[in-house]
C-alpha positions in Angstrom: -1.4 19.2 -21.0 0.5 17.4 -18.7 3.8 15.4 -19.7 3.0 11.7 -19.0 6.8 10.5 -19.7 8.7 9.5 -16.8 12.3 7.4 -16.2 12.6 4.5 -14.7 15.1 2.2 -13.6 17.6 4.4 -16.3 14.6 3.7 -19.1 12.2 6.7 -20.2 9.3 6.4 -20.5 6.2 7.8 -22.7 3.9 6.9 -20.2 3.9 4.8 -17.1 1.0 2.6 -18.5 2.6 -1.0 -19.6 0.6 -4.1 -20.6 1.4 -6.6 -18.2 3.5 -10.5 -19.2 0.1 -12.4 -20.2 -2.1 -12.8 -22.9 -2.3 -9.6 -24.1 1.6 -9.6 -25.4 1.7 -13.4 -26.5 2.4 -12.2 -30.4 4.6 -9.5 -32.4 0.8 -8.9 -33.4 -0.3 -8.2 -30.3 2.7 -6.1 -29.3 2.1 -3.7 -32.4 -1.5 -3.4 -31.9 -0.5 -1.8 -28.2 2.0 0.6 -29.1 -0.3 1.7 -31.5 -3.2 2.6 -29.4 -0.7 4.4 -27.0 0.9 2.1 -24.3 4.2 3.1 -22.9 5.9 -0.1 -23.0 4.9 -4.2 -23.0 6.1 -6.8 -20.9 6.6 -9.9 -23.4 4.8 -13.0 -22.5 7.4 -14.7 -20.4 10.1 -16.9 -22.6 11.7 -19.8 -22.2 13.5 -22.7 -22.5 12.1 -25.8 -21.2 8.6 -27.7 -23.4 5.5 -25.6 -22.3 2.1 -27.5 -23.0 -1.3 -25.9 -21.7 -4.3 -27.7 -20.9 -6.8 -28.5 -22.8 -9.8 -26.2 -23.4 -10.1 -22.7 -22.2 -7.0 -21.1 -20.2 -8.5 -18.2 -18.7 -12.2 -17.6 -17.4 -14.0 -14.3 -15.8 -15.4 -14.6 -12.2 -18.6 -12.4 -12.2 -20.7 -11.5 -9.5 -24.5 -10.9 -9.5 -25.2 -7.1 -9.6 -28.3 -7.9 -7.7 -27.9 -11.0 -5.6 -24.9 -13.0 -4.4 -23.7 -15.9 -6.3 -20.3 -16.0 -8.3 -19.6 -17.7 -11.2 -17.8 -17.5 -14.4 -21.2 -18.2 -16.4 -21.3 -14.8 -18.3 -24.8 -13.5 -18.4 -27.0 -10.4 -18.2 -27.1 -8.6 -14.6 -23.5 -9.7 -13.9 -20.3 -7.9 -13.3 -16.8 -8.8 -13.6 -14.9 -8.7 -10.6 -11.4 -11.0 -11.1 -9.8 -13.4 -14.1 -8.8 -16.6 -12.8 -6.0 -18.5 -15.7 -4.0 -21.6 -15.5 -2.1 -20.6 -18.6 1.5 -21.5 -18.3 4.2 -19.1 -20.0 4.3 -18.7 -23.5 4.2 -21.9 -25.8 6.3 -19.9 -28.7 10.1 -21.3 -28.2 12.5 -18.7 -27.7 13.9 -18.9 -31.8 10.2 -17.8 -32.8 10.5 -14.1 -30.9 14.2 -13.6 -32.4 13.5 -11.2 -35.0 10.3 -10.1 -33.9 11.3 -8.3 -31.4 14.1 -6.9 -33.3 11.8 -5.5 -35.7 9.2 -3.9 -33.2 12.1 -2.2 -31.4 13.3 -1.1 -34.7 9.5 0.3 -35.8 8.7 1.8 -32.6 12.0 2.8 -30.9 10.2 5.5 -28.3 8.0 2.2 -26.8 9.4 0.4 -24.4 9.8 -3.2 -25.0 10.7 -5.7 -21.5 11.4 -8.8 -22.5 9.7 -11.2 -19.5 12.2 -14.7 -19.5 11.8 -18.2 -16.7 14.4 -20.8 -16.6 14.8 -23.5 -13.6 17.3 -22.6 -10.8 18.3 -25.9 -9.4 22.1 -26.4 -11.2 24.5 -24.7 -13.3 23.2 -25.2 -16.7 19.7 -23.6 -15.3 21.4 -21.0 -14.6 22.8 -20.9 -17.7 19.6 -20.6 -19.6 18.5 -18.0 -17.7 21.6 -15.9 -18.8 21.0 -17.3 -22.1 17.7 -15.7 -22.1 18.8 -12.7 -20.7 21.5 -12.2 -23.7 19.4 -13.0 -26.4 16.5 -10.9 -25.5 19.3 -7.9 -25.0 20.1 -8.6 -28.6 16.9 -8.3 -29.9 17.0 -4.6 -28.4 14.8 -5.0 -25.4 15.3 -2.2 -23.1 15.2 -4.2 -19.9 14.2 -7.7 -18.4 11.7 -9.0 -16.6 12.6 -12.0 -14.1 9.5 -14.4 -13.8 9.7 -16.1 -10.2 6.2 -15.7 -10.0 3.8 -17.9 -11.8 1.7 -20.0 -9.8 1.3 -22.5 -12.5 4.6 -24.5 -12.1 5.0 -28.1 -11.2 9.0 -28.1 -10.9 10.2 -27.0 -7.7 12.8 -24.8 -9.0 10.4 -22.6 -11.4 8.2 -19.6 -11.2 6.4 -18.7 -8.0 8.6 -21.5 -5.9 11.5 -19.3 -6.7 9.8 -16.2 -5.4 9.3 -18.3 -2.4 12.9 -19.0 -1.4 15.2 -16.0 -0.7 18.6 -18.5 -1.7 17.1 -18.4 -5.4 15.9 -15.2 -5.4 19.0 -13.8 -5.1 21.3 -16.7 -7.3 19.3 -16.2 -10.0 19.4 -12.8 -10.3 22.7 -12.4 -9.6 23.7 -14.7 -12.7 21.4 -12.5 -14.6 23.0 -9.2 -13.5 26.4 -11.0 -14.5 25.5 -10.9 -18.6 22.8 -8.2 -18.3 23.7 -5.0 -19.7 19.9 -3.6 -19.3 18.1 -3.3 -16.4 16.9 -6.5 -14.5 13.6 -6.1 -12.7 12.0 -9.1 -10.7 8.6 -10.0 -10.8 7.7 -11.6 -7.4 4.5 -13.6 -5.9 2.0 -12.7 -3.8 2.1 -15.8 -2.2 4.8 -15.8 0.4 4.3 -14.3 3.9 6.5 -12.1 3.9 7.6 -10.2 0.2 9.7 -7.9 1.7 12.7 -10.7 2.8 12.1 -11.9 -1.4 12.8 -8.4 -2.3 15.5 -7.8 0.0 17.0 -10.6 -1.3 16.2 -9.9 -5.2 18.1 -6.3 -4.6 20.9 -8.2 -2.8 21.7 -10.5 -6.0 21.6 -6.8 -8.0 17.9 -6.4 -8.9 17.0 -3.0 -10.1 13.5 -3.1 -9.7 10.8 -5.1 -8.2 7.3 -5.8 -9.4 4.2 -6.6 -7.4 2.3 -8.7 -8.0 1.5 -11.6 -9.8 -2.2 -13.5 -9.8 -3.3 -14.9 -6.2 -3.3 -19.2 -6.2 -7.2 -20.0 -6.3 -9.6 -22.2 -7.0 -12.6 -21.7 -9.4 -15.7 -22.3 -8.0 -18.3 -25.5 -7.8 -21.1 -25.4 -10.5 -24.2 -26.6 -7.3 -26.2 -28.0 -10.3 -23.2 -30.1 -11.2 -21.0 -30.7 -8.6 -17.8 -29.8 -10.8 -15.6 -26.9 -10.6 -16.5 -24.1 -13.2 -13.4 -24.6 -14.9 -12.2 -28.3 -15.4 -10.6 -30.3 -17.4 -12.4 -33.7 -18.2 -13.7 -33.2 -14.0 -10.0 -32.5 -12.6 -8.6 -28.9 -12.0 -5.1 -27.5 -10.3 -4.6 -24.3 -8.6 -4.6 -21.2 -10.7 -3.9 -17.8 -10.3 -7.0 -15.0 -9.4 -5.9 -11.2 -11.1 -8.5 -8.4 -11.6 -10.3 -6.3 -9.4 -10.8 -8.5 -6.9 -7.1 -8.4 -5.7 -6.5 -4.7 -6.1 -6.6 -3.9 -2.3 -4.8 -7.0 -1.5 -2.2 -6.1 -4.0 -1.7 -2.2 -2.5 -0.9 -3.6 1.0 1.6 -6.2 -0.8 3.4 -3.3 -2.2 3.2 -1.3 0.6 5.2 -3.2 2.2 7.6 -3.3 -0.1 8.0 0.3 -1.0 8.1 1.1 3.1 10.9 -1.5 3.7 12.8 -0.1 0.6 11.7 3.5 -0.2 14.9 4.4 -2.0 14.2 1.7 -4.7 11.9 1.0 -7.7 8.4 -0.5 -7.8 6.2 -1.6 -10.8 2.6 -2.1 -9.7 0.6 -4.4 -10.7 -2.9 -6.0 -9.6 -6.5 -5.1 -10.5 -5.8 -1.6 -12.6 -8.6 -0.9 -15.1 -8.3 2.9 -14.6 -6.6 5.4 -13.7 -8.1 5.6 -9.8 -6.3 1.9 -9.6 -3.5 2.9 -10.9 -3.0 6.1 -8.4 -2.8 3.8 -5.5 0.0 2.5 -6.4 1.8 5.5 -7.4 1.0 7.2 -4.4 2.5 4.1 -2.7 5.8 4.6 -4.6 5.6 3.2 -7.9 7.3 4.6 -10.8 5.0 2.4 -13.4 2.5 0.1 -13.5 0.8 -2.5 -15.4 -2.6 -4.0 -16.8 -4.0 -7.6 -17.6 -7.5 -8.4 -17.3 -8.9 -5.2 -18.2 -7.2 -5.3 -21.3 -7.9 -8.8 -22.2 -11.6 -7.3 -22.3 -11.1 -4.6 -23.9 -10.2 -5.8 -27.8 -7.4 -7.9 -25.9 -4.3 -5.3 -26.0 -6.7 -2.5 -23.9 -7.4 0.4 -26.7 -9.9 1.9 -24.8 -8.3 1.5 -21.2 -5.1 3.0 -22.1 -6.9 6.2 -23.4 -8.3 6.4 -20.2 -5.3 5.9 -18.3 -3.2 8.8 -19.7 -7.0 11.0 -20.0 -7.2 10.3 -16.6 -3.5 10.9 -15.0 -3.6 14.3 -17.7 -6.7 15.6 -15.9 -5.1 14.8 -12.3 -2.2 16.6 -12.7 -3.2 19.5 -14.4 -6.1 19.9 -11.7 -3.2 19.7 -8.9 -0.5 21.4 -10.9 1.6 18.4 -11.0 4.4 19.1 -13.6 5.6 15.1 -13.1 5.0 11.8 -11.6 7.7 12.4 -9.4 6.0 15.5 -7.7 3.3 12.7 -6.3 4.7 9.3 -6.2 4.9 7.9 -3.1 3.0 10.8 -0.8 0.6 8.4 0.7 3.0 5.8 1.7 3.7 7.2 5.6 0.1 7.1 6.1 0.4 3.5 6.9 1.2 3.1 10.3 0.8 0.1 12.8 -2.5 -0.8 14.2 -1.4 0.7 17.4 -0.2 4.0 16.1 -4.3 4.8 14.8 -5.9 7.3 17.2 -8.6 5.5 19.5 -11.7 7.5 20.9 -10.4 8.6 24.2 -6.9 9.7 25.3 -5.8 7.1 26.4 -2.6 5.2 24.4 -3.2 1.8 22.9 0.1 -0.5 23.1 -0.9 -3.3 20.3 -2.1 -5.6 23.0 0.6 -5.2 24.9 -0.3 -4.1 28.4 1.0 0.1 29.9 1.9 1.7 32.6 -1.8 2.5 33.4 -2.6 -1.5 33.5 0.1 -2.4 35.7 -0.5 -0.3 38.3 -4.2 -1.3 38.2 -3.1 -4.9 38.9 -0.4 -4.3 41.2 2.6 -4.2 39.3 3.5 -0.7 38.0 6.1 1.1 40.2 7.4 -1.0 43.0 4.7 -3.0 43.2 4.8 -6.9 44.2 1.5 -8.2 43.1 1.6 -11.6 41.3 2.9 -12.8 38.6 6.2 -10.4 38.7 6.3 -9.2 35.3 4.2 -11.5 33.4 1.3 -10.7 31.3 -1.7 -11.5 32.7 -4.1 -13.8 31.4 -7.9 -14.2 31.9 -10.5 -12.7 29.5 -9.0 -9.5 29.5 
């Protein structure tokens, strides 16, 4: 049988499987219940600080499509399929003295699982900062084995919390450096998708000392309008606020986020994370480059820690392996990541190059201007219909 186990950033691994910061690792209960059905490590529901009150009524909903038709909707019924979660659950509502001791005591029960302890302060002043140090040290004590920085959920209203850190490159980097300044685990960062372009977060995350980056959080969405009622599917009392869309759906849009990422940075480390409910998903990203990767909404469905999709995860990466003669993750991670190449650089169906739009020697002499050609225009690209 294959060996599943694996290292990274410094920490070993059983297996590369981990359930992702959400719902599924919001108790010590929880927690338990996943190393025990085989999960190499948990990312804690993130921790903090600051007074965290979620709305009223449901926080998370399924978006399901029509197996035979096309309408979506979150009304689960018969003929249906789920294809994303959409949640406007803010961090954990446990205050940060409720996990002391817990943790502790998991860690000290299961020292071969790997516990990361997810933490989100503000970043606008000193004493912010503070807290997210404060954070950092206190979930070091409890014997996590590395952190998880949180500048990533879409849910926040403060300008200087979650995802609208991941979105400026100045915070990105302060705040983990002043992590990296008490941490004596490994810091990884868990960015948004929402940015156009991840790689200048990253850059700047690795710049303030980062030791890994994760990829990526939910998408900001919208549930959809109910046409019999005019309301939005999820609501409270009529009104709704942006949330974040994980699952299936966002899988391929996911990959090409971390592509990016593990292109621009091939000598670092990447946890993946975005619409894995077997192991198929979670190739892609370790073809990409990633050395883990992490599940939400499939384990919310399955008994909500994922007994049954963790078995298949390791069942499945055991089969792959030993078909290919793999002896480790490392002898496949990352082999499909040069196949992504610029538009331009795809073969087209005659010989002829393609410059990205961009006109060649061929076209210029056509109109005149290759060689020593006058024609018009000099230089210029030329315009018309094309």
């Amino acid at each position: 049988m294959a060996d599943l186990s694996t290292t990274f950033t410094g920490v070993r691994f059983l297996n590369p499987f981990l359930l992702a910061s959400a719902p599924p690792t919001e108790s010590d209960a929880n927690i338990i219940r996943a190393f025990e059905a085989g999960w190499g490590g948990v990312v804690t529901k993130t921790i903090g600080l600051h007074p965290v009150v979620n709305v009223k009524g449901p926080k998370t909903k399924f978006l399901r499509s029509e197996d035979q038709g096309t309408r979506l909707s979150m009304t689960k019924k018969p003929g249906t399929t789920v294809m994303a979660s959409w949640n406007w659950e803010l961090i954990s509502d446990k205050p940060l003295d409720w996990w002391i001791g817990k943790l502790a005591a998991i860690k000290k029960a299961y020292p071969k699982n790997i516990i990361v302890g997810s933490i989100m302060a503000g970043s606008g002043n000193d004493k912010e900062l503070n807290n997210w140090q404060t954070l950092a040290k206190a979930m070091q004590d409890e014997g996590a084995d590395a952190l998880e920085l949180n500048f990533s959920c879409p849910h926040m209203d403060r300008v200087d919390m979650g995802s609208n850190v991941g979105k400026d490159k100045v915070l990105c980097s302060v705040v983990t450096m002043a992590v990296k300044e008490v941490s004596k685990i490994p810091v990884w960062v868990k960015l948004t998708p929402a940015t156009s372009n991840i790689v200048e977060e990253a850059e700047a995350c690795f710049r303030g000392g980062a030791d890994a980056v994760v990829s990526s959080n939910t998408w900001p969405s919208l549930p959809p309008i109910d046409p019999a009622t005019l309301d939005f599917e999820m609501n409270v009392e009529g009104y709704v606020s942006p949330g974040g869309l994980g699952g299936p759906a966002i899988l391929p849009l996911s990959m090409a986020k971390m592509a990016q990422l593990t292109k621009a940075f091939p000598d670092k480390e990447f946890s993946g994370i975005g619409g894995i409910s077997t192991f198929e998903h979670a190739l892609n990203y370790f073809l990409l480059g990633c050395g883990t990767t992490q599940v939400c909404t499939a384990a919310m469905l399955d008994h909500a820690i994922g007994p049954n999709v963790i078995k298949a995860l390791m069942t499945g990466m055991s089969d792959f392996m030993d078909s290919r003669g793999f002896a480790s993750l490392d002898a496949f991670r990352g082999t499909r990541r040069d196949r992504i190449v610029p538009h331009s650089q795809i073969k087209r169906p005659d010989t002829r190059e393609y410059h990205g739009g961009y006109e060649d020697e061929a076209v210029a002499r056509h109109h005149g201007r290759g060689g020593g050609g006058g024609g018009e225009g000099g230089g210029a690209v030329a315009g018309g219909d094309g």
